[in-house]
C-alpha positions as CSV (number, residue, x, y, z in Angstrom):
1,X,-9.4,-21.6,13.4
2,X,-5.6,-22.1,14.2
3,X,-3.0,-19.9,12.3
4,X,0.4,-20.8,12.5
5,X,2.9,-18.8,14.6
6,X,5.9,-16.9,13.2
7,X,8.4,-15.2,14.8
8,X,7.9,-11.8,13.7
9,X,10.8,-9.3,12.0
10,X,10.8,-6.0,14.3
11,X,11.2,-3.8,11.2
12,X,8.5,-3.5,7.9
13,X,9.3,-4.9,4.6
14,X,7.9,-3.0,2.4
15,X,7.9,-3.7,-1.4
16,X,11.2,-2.7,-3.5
17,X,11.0,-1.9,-7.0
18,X,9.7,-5.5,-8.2
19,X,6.3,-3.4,-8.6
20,X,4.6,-5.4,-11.5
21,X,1.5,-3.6,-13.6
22,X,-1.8,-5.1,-12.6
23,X,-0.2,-6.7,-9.4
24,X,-2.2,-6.0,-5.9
25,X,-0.6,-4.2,-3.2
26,X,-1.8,-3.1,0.2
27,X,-0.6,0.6,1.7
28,X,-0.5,0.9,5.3
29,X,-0.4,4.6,6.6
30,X,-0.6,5.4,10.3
31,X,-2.6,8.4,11.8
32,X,-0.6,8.7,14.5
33,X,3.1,9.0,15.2
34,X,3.3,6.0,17.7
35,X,2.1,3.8,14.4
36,X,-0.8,2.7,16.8
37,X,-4.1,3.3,14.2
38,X,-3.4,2.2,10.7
39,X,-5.0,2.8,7.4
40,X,-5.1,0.1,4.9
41,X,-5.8,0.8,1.5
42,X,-6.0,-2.1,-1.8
43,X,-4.4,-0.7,-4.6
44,X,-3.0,-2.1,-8.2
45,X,-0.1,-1.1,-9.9
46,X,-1.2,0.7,-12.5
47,X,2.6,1.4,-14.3
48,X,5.8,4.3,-14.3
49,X,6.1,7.3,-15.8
50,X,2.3,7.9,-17.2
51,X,2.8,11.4,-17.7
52,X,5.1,13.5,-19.3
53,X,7.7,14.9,-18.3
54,X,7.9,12.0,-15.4
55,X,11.3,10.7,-13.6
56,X,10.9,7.9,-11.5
57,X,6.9,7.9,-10.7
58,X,4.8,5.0,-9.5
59,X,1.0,4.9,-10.0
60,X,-1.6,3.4,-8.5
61,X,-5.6,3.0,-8.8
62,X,-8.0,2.0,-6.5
63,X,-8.5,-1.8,-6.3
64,X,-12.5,-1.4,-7.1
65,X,-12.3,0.9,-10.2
66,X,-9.2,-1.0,-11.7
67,X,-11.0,-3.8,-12.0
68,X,-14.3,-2.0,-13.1
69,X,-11.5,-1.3,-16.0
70,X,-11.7,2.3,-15.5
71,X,-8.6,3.4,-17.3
72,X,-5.8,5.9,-16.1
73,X,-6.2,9.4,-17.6
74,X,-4.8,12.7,-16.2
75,X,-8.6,13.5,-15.5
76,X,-8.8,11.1,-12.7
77,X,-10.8,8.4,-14.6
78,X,-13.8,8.8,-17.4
79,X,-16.2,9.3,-14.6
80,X,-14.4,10.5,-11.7
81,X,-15.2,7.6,-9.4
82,X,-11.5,5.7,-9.8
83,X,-8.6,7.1,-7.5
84,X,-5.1,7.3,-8.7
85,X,-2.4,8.0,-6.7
86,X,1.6,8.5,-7.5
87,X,4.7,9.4,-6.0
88,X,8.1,8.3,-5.7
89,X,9.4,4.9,-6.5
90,X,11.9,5.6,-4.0
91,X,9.8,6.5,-1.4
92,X,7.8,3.1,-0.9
93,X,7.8,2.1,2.6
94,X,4.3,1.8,3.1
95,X,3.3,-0.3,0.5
96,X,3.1,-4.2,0.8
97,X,2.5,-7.4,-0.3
98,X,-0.2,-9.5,1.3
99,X,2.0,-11.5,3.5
100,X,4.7,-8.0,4.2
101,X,0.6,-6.2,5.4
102,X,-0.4,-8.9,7.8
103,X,3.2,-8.8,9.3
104,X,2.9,-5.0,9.4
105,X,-0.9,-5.1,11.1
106,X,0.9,-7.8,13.7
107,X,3.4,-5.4,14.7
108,X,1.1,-2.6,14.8
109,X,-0.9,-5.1,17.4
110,X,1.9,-5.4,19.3
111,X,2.9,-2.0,20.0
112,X,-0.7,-1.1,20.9
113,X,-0.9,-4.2,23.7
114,X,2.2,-3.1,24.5
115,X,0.8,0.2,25.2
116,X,-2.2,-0.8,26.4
117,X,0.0,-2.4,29.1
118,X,1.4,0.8,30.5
């Protein structure tokens, strides 16, 4: 298998506010502060503002309940088994497109050769 080489950006590029509803989006969290152990997680955009009261909230669902079409509700699903998740639109630096999360994960591989190096 060949992939094709890229020169790689030395910064993240997250997503901005072009969040679309039902769209797929990737969040990449590290649990360390040298960004050298990530944590993906598949999430869907699941829309703004779902509750009242609500100024500039995102929401987000699990990528295996969305599509098991468990619904939003302020519950945590009919069941229990979907996860939601919200916060900030303005605080989005973690979550990415496809492309945007392999780029990420590519960094993330270099700083840990790079340490591995030392």
């Amino acid at each position: 298998m060949h992939f094709e080489r890229q020169d790689l950006k030395s910064y993240a590029e997250p997503i901005s506010s072009e969040l679309r509803e039902g769209e797929v989006y990737f969040a990449v969290n590290y649990i360390d502060d040298e960004m050298l152990t990530p944590i993906m997680e598949t999430v869907v955009f699941i829309g703004r503002n779902l509750e009242p009261g609500d100024v500039g909230q995102v929401y987000f669902q699990d990528v295996e309940s969305y599509r098991e079409g468990i619904p939003y509700s302020s519950t945590g699903g009919s069941d229990g088994t979907a996860n939601f998740s919200s916060g900030s639109e303005a605080e989005l630096k973690h979550i990415f497109k496809y492309e945007q999360m392999l780029d990420e994960l590519l960094r993330c591989s270099g700083r840990r050769s790079r340490k591995l190096g030392e």
